[in-house]
mmCIF file as gemmi writes it, N, C-alpha and C atoms, coordinates in Angstrom:
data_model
loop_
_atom_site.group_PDB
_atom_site.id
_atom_site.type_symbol
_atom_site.label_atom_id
_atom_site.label_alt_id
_atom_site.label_comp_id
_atom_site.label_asym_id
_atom_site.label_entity_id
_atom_site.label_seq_id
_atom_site.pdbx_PDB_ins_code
_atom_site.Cartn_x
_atom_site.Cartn_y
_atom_site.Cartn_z
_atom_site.occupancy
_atom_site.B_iso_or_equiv
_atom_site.pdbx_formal_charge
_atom_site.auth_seq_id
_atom_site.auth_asym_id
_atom_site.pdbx_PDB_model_num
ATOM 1 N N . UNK Axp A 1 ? -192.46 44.65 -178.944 1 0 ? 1 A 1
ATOM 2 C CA . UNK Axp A 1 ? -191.497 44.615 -180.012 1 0 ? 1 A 1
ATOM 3 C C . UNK Axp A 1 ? -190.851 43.234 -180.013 1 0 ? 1 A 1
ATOM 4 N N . UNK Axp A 2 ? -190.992 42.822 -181.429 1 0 ? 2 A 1
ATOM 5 C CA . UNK Axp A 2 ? -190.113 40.971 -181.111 1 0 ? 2 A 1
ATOM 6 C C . UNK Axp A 2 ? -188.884 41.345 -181.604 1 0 ? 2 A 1
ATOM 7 N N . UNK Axp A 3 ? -188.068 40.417 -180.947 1 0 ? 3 A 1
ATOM 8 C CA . UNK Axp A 3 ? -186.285 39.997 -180.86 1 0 ? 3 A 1
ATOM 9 C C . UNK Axp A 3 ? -186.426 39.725 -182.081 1 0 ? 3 A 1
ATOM 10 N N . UNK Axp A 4 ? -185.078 40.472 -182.565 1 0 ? 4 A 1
ATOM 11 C CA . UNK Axp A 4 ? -184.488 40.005 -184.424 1 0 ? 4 A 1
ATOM 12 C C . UNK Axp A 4 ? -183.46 39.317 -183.511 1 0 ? 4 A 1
ATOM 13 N N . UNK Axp A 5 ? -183.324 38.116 -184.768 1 0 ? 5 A 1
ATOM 14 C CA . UNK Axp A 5 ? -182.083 37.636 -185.032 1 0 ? 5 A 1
ATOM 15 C C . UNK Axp A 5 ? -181.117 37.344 -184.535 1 0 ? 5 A 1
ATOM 16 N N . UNK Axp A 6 ? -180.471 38.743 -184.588 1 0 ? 6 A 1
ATOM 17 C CA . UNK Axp A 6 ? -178.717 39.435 -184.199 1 0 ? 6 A 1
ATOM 18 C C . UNK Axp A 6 ? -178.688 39.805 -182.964 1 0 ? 6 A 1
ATOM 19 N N . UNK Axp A 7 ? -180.07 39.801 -182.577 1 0 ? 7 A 1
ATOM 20 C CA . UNK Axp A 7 ? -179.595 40.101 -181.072 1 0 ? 7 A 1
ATOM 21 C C . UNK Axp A 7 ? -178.914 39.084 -180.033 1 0 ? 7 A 1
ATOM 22 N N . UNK Axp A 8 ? -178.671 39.384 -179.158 1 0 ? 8 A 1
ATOM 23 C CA . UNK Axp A 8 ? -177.98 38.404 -178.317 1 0 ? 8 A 1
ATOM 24 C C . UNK Axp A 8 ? -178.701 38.425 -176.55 1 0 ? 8 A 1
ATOM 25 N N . UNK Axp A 9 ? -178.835 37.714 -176.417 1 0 ? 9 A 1
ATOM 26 C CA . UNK Axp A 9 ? -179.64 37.572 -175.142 1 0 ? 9 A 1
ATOM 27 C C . UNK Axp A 9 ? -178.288 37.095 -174.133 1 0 ? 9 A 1
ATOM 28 N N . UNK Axp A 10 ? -178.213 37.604 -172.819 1 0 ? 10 A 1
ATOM 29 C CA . UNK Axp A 10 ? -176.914 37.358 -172.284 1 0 ? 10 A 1
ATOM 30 C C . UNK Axp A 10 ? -177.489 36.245 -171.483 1 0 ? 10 A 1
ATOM 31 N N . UNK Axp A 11 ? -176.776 35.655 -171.14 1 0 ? 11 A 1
ATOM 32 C CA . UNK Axp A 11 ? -176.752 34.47 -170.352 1 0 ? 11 A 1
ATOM 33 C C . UNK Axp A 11 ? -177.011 34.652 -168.475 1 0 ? 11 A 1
ATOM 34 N N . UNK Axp A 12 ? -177.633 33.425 -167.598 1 0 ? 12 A 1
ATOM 35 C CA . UNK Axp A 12 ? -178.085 33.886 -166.823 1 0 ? 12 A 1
ATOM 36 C C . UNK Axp A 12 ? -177.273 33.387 -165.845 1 0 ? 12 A 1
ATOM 37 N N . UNK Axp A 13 ? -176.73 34.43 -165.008 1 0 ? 13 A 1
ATOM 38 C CA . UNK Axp A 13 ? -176.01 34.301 -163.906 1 0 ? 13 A 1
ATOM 39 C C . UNK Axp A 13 ? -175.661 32.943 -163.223 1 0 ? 13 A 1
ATOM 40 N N . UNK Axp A 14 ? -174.387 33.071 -162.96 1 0 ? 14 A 1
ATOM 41 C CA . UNK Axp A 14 ? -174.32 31.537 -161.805 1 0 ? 14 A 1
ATOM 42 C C . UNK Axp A 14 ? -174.688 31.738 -160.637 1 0 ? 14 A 1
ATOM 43 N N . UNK Axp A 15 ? -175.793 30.817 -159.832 1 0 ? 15 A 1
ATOM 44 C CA . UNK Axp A 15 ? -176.506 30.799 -158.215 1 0 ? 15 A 1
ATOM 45 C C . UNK Axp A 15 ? -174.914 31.162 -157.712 1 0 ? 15 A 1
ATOM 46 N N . UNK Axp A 16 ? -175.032 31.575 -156.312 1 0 ? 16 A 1
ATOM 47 C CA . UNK Axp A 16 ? -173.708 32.227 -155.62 1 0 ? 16 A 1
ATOM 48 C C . UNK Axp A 16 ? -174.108 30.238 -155.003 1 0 ? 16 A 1
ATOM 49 N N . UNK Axp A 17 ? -172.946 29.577 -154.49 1 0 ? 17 A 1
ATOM 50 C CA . UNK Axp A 17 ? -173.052 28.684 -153.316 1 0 ? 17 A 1
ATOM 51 C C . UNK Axp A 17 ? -172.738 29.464 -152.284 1 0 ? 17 A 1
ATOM 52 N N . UNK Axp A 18 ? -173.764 28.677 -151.385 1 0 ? 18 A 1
ATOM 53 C CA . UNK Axp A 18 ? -174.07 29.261 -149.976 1 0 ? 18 A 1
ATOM 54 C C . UNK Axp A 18 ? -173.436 28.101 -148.934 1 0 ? 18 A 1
ATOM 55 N N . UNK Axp A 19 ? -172.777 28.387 -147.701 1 0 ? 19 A 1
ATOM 56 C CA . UNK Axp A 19 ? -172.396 27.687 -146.834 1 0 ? 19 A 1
ATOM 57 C C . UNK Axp A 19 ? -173.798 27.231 -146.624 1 0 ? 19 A 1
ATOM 58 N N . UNK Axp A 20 ? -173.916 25.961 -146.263 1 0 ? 20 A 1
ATOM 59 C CA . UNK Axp A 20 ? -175.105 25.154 -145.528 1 0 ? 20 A 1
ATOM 60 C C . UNK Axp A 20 ? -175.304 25.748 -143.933 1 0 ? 20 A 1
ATOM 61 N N . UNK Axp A 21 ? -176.481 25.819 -143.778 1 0 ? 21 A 1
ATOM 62 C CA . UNK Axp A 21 ? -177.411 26.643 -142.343 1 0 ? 21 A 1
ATOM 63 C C . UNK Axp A 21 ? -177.37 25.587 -141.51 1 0 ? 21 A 1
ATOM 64 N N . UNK Axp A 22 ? -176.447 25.569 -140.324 1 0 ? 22 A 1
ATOM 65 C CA . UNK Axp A 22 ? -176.66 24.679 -138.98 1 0 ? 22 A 1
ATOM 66 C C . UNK Axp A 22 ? -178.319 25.448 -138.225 1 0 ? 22 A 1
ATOM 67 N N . UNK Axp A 23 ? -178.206 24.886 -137.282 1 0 ? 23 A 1
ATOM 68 C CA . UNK Axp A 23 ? -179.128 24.747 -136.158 1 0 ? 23 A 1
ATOM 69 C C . UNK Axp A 23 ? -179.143 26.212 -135.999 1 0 ? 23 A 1
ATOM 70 N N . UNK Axp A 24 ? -180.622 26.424 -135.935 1 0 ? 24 A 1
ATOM 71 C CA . UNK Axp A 24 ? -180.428 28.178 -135.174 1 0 ? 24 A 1
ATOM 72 C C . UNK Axp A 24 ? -180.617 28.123 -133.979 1 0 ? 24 A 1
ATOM 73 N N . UNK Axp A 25 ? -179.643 29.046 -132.861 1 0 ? 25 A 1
ATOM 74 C CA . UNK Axp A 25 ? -179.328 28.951 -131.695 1 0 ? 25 A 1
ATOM 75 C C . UNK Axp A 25 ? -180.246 29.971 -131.18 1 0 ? 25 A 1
ATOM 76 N N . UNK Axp A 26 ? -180.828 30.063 -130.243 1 0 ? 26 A 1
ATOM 77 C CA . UNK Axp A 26 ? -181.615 31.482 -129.614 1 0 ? 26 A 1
ATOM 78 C C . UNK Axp A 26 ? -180.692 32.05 -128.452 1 0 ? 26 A 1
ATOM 79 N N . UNK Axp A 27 ? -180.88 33.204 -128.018 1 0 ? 27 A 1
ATOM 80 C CA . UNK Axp A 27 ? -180.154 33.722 -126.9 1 0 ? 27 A 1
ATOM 81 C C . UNK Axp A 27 ? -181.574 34.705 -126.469 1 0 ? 27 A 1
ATOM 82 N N . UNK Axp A 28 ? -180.957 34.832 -125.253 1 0 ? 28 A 1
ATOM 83 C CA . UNK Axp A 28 ? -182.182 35.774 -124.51 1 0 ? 28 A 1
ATOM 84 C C . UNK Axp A 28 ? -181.434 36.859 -124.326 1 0 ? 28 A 1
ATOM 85 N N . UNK Axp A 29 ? -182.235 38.453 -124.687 1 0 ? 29 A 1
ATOM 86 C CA . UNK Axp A 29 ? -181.74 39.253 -124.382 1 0 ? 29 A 1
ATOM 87 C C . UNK Axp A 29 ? -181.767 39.927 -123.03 1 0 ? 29 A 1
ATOM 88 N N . UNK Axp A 30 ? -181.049 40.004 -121.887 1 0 ? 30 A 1
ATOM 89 C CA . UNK Axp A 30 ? -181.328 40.211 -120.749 1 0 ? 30 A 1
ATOM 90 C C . UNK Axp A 30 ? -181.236 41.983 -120.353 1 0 ? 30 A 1
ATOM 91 N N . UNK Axp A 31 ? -181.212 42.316 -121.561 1 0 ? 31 A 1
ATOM 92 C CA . UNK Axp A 31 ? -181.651 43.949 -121.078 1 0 ? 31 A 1
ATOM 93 C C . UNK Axp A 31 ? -182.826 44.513 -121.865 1 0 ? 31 A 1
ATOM 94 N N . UNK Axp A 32 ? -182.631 44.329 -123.264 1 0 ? 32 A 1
ATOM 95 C CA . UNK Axp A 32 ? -183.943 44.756 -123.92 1 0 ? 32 A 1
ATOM 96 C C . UNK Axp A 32 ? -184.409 44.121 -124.621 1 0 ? 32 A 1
ATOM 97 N N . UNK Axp A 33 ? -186.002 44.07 -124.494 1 0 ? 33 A 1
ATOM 98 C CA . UNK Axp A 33 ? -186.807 43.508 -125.651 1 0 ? 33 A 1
ATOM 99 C C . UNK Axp A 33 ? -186.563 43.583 -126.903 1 0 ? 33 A 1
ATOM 100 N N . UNK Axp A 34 ? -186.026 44.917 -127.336 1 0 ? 34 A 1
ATOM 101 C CA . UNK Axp A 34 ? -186.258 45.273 -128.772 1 0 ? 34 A 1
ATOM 102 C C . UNK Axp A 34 ? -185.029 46.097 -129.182 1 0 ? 34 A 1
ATOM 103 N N . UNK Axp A 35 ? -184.013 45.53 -129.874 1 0 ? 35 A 1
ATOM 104 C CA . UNK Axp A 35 ? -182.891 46.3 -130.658 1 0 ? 35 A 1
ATOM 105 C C . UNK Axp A 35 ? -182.553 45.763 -131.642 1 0 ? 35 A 1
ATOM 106 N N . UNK Axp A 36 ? -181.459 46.618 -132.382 1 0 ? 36 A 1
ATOM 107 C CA . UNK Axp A 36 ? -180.51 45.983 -133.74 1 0 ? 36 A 1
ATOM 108 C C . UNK Axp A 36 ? -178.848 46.195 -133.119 1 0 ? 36 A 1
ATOM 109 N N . UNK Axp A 37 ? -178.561 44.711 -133.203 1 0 ? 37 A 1
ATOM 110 C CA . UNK Axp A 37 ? -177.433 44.928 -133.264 1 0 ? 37 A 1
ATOM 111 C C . UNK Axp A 37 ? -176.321 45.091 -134.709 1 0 ? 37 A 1
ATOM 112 N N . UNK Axp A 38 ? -175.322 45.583 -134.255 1 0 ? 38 A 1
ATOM 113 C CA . UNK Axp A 38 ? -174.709 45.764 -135.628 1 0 ? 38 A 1
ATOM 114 C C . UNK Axp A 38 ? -173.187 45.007 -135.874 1 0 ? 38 A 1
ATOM 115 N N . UNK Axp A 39 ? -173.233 44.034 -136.117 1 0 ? 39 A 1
ATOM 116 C CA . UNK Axp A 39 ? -171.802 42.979 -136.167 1 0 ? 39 A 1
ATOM 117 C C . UNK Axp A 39 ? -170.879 43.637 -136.741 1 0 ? 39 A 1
ATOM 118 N N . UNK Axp A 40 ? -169.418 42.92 -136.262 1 0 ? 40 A 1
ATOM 119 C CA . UNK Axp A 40 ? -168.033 43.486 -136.737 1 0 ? 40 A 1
ATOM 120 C C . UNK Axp A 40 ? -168.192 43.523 -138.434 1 0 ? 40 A 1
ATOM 121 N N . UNK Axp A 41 ? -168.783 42.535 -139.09 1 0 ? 41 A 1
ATOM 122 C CA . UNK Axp A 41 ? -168.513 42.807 -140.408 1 0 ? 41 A 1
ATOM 123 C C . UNK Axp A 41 ? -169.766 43.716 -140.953 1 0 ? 41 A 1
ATOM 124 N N . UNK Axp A 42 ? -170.31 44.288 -140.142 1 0 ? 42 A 1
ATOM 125 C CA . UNK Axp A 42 ? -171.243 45.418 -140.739 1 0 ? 42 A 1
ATOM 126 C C . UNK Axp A 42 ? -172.502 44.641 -140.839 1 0 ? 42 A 1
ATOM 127 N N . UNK Axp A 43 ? -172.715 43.963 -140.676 1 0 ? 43 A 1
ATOM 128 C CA . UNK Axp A 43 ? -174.435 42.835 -140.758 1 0 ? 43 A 1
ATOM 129 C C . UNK Axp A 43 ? -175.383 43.285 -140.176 1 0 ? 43 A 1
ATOM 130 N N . UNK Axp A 44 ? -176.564 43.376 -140.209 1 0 ? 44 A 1
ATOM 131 C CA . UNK Axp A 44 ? -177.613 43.399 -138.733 1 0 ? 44 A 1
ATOM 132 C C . UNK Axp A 44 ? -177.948 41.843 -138.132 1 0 ? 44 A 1
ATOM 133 N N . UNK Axp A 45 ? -178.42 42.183 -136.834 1 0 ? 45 A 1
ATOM 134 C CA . UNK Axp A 45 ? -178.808 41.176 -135.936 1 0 ? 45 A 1
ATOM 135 C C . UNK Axp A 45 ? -180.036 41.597 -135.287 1 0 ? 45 A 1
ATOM 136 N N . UNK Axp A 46 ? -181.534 41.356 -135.427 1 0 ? 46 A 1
ATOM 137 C CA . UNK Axp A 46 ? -182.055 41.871 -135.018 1 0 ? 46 A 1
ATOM 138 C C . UNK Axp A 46 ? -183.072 41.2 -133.395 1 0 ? 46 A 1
ATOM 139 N N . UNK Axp A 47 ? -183.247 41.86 -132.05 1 0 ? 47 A 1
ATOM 140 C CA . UNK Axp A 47 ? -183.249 41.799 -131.617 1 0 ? 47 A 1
ATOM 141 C C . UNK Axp A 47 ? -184.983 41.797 -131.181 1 0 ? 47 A 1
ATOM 142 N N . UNK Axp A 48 ? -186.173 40.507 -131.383 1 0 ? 48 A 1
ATOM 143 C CA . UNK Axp A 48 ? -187.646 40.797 -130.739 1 0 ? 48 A 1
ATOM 144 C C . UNK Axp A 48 ? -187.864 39.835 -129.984 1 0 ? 48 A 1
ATOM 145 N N . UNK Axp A 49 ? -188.633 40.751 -129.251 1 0 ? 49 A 1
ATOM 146 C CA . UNK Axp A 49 ? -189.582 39.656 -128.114 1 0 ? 49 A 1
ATOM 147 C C . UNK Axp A 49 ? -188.435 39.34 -127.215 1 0 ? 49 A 1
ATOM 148 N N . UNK Axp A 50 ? -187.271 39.775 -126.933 1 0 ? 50 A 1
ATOM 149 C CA . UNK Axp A 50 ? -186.23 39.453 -125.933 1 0 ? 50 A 1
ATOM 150 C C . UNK Axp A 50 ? -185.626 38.5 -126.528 1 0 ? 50 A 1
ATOM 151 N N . UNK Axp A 51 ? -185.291 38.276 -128.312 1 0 ? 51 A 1
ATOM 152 C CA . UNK Axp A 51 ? -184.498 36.618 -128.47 1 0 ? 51 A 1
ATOM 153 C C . UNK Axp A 51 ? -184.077 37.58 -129.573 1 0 ? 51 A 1
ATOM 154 N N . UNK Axp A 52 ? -182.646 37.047 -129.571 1 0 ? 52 A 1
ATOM 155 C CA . UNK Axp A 52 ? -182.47 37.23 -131.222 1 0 ? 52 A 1
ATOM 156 C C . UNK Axp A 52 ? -181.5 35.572 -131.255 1 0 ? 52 A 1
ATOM 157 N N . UNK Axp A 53 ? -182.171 35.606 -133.036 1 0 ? 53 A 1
ATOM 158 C CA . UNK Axp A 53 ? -181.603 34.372 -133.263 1 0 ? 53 A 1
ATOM 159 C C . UNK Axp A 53 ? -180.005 34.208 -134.209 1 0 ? 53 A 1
ATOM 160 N N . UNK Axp A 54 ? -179.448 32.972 -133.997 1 0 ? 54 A 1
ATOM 161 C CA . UNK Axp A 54 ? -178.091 33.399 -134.851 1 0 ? 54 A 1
ATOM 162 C C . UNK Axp A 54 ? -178.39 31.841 -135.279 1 0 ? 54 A 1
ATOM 163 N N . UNK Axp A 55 ? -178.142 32.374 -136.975 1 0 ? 55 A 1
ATOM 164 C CA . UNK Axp A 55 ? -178.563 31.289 -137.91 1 0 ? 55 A 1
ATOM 165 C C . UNK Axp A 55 ? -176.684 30.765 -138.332 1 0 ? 55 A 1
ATOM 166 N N . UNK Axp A 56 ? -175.5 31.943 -138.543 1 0 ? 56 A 1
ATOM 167 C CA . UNK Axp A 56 ? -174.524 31.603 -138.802 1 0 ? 56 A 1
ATOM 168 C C . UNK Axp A 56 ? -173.432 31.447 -137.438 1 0 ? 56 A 1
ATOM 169 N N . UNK Axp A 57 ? -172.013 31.26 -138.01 1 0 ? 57 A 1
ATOM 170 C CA . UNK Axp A 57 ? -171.176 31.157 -137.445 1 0 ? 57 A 1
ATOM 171 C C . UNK Axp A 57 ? -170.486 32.601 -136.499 1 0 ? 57 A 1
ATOM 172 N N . UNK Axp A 58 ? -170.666 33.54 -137.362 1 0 ? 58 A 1
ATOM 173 C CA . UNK Axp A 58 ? -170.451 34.666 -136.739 1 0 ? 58 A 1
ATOM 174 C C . UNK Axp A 58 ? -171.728 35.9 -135.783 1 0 ? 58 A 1
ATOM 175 N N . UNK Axp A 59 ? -173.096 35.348 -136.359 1 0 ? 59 A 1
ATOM 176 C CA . UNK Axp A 59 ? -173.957 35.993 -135.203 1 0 ? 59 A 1
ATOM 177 C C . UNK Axp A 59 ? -173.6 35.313 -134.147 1 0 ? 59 A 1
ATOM 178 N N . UNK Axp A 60 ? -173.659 33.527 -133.966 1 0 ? 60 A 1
ATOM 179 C CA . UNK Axp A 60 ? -173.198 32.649 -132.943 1 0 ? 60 A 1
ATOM 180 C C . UNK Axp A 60 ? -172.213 33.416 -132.41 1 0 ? 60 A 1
ATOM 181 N N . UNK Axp A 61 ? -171.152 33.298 -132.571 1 0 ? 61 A 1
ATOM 182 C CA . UNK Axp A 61 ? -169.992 34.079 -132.056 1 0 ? 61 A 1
ATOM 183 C C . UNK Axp A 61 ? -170.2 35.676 -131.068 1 0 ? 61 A 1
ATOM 184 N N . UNK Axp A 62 ? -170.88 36.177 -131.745 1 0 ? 62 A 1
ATOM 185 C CA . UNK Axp A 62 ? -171.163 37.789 -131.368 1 0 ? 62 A 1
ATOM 186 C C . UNK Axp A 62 ? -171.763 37.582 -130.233 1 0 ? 62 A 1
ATOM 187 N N . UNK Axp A 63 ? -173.105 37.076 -130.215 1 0 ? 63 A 1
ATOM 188 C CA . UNK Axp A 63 ? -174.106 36.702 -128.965 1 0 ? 63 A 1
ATOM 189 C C . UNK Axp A 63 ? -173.658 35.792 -127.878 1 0 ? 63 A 1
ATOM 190 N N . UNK Axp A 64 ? -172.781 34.738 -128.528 1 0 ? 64 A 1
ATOM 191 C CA . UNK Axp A 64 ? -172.185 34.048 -127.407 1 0 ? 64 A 1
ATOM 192 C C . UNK Axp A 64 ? -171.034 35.171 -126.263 1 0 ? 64 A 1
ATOM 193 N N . UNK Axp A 65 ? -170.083 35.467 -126.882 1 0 ? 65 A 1
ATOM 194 C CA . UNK Axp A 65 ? -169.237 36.532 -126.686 1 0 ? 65 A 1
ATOM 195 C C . UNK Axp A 65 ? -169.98 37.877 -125.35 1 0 ? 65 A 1
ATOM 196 N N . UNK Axp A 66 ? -170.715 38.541 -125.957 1 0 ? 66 A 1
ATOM 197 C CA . UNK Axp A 66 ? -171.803 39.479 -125.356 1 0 ? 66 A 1
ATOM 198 C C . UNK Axp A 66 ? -172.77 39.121 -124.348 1 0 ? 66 A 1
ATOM 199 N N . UNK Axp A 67 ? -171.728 40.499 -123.372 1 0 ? 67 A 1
ATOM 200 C CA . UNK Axp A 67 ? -172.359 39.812 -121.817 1 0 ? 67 A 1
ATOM 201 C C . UNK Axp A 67 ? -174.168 40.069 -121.807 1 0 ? 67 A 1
ATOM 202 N N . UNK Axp A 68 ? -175.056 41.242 -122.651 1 0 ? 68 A 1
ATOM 203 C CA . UNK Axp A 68 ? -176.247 40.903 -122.257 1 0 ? 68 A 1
ATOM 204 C C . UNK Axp A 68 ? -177.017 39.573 -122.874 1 0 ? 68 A 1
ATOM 205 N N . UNK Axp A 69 ? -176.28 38.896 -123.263 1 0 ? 69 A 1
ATOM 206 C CA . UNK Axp A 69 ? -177.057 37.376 -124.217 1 0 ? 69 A 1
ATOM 207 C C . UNK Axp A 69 ? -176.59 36.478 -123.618 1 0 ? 69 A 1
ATOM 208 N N . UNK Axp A 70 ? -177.96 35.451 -123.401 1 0 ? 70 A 1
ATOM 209 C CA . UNK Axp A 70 ? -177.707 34.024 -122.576 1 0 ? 70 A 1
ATOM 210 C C . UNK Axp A 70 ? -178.342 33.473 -123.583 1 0 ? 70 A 1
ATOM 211 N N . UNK Axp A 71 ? -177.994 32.283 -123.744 1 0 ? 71 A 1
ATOM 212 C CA . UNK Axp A 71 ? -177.834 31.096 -125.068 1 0 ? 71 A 1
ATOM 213 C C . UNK Axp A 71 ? -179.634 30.27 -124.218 1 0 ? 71 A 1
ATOM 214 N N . UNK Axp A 72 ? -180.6 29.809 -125.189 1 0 ? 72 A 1
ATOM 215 C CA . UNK Axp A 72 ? -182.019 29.093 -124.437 1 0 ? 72 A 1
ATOM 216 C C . UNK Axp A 72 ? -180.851 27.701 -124.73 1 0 ? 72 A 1
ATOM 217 N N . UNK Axp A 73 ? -181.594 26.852 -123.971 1 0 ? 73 A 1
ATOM 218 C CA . UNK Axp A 73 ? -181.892 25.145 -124.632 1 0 ? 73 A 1
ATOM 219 C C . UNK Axp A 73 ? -182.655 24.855 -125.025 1 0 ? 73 A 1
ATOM 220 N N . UNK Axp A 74 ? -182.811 24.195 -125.497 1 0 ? 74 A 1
ATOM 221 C CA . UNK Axp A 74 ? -184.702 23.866 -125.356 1 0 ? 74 A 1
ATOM 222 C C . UNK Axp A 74 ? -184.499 22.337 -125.105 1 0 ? 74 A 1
């Protein structure tokens, strides 16, 4: 069916801005290979191969904080 006229086509959303992504930090999980954690603001964090990674400010925080997670270097 083609567009008459009068119709009105709505306009397309504004992109959300996103805080810019630092460095992703790894931590080792020193009890289990494989979980989900679940952050204070309700997020998941998910937990394979014994690493989970924290891309923001507040997974950083959580994993640093939490005695089974040790931070890698590389």
């Amino acid at each position: 069916m083609a567009k008459t006229s009068d119709e009105k086509s709505s306009p397309l959303p504004e992109p959300q801005k996103q805080a810019p992504i630092g460095p992703v930090r790894v931590f080792r999980d020193t009890v289990f290979t494989s979980r989900t954690l679940i952050l204070p603001s309700g997020a998941c964090l998910a937990v394979a191969k014994g690493q989970a990674r924290a891309f923001d400010d507040e997974q950083y925080q959580y994993l640093d904080a939490h005695t089974d997670f040790e931070r890698l270097t590389e």
